[in-house]
N, C-alpha and C positions, 0 to 999 in steps of 0.2 A: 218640575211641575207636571202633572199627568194630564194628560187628554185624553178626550175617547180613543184616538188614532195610536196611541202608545200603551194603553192599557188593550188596547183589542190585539196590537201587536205580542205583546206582552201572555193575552191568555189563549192566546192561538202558538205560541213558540212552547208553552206548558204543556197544552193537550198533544202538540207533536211529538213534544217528548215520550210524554207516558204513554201514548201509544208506538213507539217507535223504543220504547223500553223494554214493552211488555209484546214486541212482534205481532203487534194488531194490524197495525195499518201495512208491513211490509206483507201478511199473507193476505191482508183484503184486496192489495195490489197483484200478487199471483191468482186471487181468486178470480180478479180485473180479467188478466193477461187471458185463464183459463175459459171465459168465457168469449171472448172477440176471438181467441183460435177458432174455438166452433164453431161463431159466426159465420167467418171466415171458411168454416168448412161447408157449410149448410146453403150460403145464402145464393149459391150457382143454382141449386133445384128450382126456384121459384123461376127463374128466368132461361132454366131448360125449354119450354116453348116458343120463346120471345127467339133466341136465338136459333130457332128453326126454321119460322119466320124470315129474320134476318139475313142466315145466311146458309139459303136453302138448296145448294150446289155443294157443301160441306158439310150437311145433319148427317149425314150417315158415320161421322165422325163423331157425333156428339158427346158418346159412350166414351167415346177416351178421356173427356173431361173430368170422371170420378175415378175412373180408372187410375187413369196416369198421380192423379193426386195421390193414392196410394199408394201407389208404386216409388214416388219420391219419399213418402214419410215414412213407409216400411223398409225401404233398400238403406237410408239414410238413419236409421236409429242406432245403430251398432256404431257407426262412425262417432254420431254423436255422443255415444255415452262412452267415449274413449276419450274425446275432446272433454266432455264434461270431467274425468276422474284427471286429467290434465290441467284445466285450466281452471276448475271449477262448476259447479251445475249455473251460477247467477250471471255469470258471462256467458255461459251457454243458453242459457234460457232468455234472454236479452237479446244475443244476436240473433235466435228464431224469431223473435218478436220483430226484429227492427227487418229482417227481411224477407217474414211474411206481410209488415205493410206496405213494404216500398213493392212486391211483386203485384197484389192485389190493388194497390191504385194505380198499377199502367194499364190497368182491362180496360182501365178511358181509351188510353191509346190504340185497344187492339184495331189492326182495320183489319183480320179474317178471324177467323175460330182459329186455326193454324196458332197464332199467336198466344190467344184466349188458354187453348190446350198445355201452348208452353210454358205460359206463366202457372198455368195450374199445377206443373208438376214442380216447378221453383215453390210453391204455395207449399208441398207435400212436402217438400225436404227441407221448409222451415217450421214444419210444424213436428219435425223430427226433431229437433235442438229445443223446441219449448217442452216435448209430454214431458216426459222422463226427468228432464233435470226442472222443470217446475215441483215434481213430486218430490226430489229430492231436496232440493230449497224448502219447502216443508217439514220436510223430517229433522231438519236442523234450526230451525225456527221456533218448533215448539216443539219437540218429539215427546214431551209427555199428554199434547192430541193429536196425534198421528193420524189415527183410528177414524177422531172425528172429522178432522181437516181432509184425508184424503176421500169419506165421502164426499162432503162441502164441494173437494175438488172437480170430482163426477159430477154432483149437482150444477155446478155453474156449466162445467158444459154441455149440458141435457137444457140451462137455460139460458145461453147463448144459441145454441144450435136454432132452440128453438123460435128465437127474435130471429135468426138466419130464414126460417120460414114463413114465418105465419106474419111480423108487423113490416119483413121487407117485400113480401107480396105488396101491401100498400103502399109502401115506399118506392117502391119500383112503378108504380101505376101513380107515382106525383112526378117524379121525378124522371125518371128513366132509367133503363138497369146500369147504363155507365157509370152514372153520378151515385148511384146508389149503392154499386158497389166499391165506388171508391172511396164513399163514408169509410166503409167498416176497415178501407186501407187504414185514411186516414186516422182512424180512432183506436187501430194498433201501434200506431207512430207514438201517438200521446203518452198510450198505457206503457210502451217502452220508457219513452224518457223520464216518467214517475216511477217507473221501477230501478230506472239507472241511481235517483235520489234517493231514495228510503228502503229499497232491498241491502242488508247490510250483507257485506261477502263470508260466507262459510267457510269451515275449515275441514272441508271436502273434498282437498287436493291429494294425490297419491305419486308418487315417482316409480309405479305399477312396470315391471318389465316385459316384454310381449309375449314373454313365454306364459305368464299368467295371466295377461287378459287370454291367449289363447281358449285358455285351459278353461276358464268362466266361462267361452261362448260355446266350450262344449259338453257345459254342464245339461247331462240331463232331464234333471228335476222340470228346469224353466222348458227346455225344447217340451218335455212331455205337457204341462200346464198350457204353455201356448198351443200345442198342436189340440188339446181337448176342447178348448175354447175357442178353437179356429172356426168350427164350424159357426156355431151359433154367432159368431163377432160377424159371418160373412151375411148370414141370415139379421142381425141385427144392424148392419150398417145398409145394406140392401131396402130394408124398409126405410129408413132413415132417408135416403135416395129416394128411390120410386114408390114411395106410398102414395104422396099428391099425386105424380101422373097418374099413377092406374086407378085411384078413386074420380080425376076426372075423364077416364078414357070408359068410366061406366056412365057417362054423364050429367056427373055432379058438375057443380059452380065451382072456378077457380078459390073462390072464398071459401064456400064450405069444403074443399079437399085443403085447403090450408090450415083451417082452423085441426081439422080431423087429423093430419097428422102431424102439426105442431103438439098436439098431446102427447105425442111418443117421447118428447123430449121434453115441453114442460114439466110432465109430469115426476121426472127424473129430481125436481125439487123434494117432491114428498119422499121419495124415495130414499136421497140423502138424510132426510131429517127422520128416520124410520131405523136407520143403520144401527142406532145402538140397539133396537129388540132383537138383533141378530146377533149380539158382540157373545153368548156363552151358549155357542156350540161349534160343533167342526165346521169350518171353512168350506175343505174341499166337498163334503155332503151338502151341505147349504147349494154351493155351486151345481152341483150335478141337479139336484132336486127343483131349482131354477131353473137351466136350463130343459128337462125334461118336461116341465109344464108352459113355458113358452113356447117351447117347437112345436105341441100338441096342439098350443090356442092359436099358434099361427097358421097352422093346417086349414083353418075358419077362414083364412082370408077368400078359399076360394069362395065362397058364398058373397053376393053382390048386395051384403047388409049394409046400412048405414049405421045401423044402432049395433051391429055386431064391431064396426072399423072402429067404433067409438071404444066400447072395451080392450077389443084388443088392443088400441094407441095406448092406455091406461095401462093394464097389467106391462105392458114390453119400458114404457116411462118408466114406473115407479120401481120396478124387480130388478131391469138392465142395470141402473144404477149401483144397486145392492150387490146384485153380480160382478164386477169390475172394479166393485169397492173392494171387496172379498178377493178376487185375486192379486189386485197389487197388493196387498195386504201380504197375503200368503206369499209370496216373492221375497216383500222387503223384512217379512220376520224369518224367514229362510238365510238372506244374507249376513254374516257376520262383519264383513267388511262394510263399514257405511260408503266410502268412497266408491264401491264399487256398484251402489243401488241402480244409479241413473244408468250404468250402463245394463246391469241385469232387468231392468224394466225396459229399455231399450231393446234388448232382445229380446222380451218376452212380445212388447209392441211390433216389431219388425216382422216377427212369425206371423204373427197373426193378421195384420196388414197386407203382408202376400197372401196367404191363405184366401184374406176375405177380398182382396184387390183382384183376383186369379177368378175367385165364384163371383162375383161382383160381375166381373166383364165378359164370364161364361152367362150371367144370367140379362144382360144387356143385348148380349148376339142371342136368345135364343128367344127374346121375347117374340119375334117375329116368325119362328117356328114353331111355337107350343105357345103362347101368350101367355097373360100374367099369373090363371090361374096354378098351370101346371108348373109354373116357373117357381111359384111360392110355396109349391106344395115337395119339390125337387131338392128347395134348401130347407126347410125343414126337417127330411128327412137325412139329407148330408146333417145340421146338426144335432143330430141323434144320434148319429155315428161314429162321432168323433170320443163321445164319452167313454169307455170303455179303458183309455188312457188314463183316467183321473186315479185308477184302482194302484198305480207304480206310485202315482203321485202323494196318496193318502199315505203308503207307506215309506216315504222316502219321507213327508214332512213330522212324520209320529217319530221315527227314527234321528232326526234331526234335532229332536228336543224344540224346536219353535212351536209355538200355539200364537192362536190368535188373541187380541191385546180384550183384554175383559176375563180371561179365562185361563185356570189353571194346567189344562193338559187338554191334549187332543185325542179323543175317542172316538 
């Protein structure tokens, strides 16, 4: 006899399938995972004042809270992406997940910043075990859209990052930042345990001996890729950080500097869905050519525009994306070994995490000796300088026979 309660059971066990056939719903749930990381990366800015506030015998510390996050997901990638070609990227990528939510909902608990600090950097070294082996879990998922999904991947977290800013400012002003950032604990815990059910396990594992992981982490292709894009990743996460403070230390409204640079990172939607008019030419030019016209238009921040922060949040959204799309790209069609991706993108991640964690918290200590203007116009120019690097890298990847996925040869 059917009922509604059996036939509804019946065409819901159907559509799980065919999408749990055709790897829809396991990468819509990495896409999940990819946005609540950023969240989770993002959503301490909004409540950088609050905690100044709070506990204002220890602000002078505050700076170590983006800092030290980096410092856990950058030192921590290499480890990870050894764990992953060990055990797997989906067991990798699950325990980031399950213990970057359990670190982010004790900031209930914290009772000084001290604490606040050290959960942050447990935050950093689990969001080292999700980048890389979620990319990975990807490429085995569907690897004939690689291309598209690892935008999509950026995208999500240009809009996570950006709910981390701009709708937990309001959440934080209903609730308070405790409870509010123990949501986005909370709603990593979830997105784990639906990844634990329907991410099907890959066949990603390697019995890799250590003479040849060695040998990978001293590949210079990824050191030089990473070290070019160190710059601008420092100047790009830097904005990411202190754009809202220093739009309201010109004094704009908490709201309006939320909105102004939650753009930087919503915008990173359009961006992603823009990726394929970029899929049939060089990479590494594409990249240079990007970052060459960001560092220029961030030069602009010194000027105290509102309709200028507005552009600039846009172009650094929509292009950063396509930038970062472009180089995991160029990494993982470099690689021959698939097993070995999560960890090569781990090191690529790791470089440039110090890089930008090291300029990050040089430009933290110097806002108070040269303020924000000169501060923004100092990484700019560091990333300008780092390019110069890409020129080994153009020819090591022409060399290598890899091109980017749309296109026949690299020119």
């Amino acid at each position: 006899m059917f009922t509604y309660q059996s036939c509804s059971q019946t065409l819901n066990k159907g559509l799980k399938f065919r999408l749990l056939r055709s790897n829809r719903l396991p990468v819509s749930i990495i896409f999940a995972g990819r946005a609540i990381y950023a969240l989770n990366w993002y959503n301490v800015s909004p409540i950088y004042p609050l905690l100044t506030d709070r506990f204002p015998a220890q602000s002078q510390y505050l700076w170590l809270m983006f800092a030290l996050f980096l410092v856990g997901a950058g030192i921590f990638q290499v480890p990870a992406g050894i764990i992953a070609s060990r055990i797997g990227s989906r067991k990798t990528a699950l325990l980031g997940l399950l213990l970057m939510g359990i670190s982010v909902s004790m900031i209930y608990l914290a009772p000084n910043l001290y604490f606040i600090i050290a959960l942050r950097f447990v935050t950093g070294v689990s969001a080292a075990f999700f980048f890389s082996s979620g990319v990975s879990v990807l490429g085995y998922l569907q690897p004939e859209k690689v291309s598209r999904n690892v935008a999509y991947y950026n995208g999500y977290f240009a809009f996570g990052a950006g709910i981390g800013i701009l709708p937990f400012t309001f959440l934080i002003n209903s609730v308070g930042w405790r409870v509010a950032i123990s949501l986005g604990g909370l709603a990593t815990i979830i997105i784990a345990a639906l990844a634990l059910d329907v991410v099907p396990e890959g066949n990603d594992k390697s019995e890799v001996d250590t003479k040849y992981i060695s040998k990978k982490l001293k590949d210079g292709y990824i050191w030089v890729v990473s070290a070019g894009m160190g710059g601008y990743y420092a100047l790009n996460f830097t904005i990411g950080e202190y754009f809202k403070p220093y739009i309201q230390s010109l004094g704009f409204s908490g709201n309006i500097a939320s909105v102004v640079a939650s753009l930087t990172l919503f915008c990173g939607l359009v961006g992603a869905l823009m990726i394929g008019y970029f899929a049939r030419s060089n990479p590494i030019r594409q990249i240079v050519s990007i970052i060459v016209f960001l560092s220029l238009i961030d030069t602009l921040l010194v000027f105290a525009n509102l309709y200028l922060f507005v552009i600039i949040a846009i172009a650094n959204g929509v292009l950063s994306i396509i930038l970062f799309s472009k180089e995991y790209l160029v990494v993982m069609l470099y690689e021959k070994d698939r097993s070995m991706v999560a960890l090569d993108l781990g090191l690529l991640n790791s470089i440039q995490l110090t890089i930008g964690g090291g300029l990050s918290a040089v430009y933290g200590l110097s806002l108070g000796d040269f303020g924000y203007q000169a501060s923004w116009l100092i990484l700019s120019l560091i990333s300008l300088s780092t390019l110069p690097l890409f020129a080994f890298a153009f020819k090591r990847i022409k060399s290598s026979g890899a091109a980017p996925v749309g296109t026949n040869q690299v020119t």
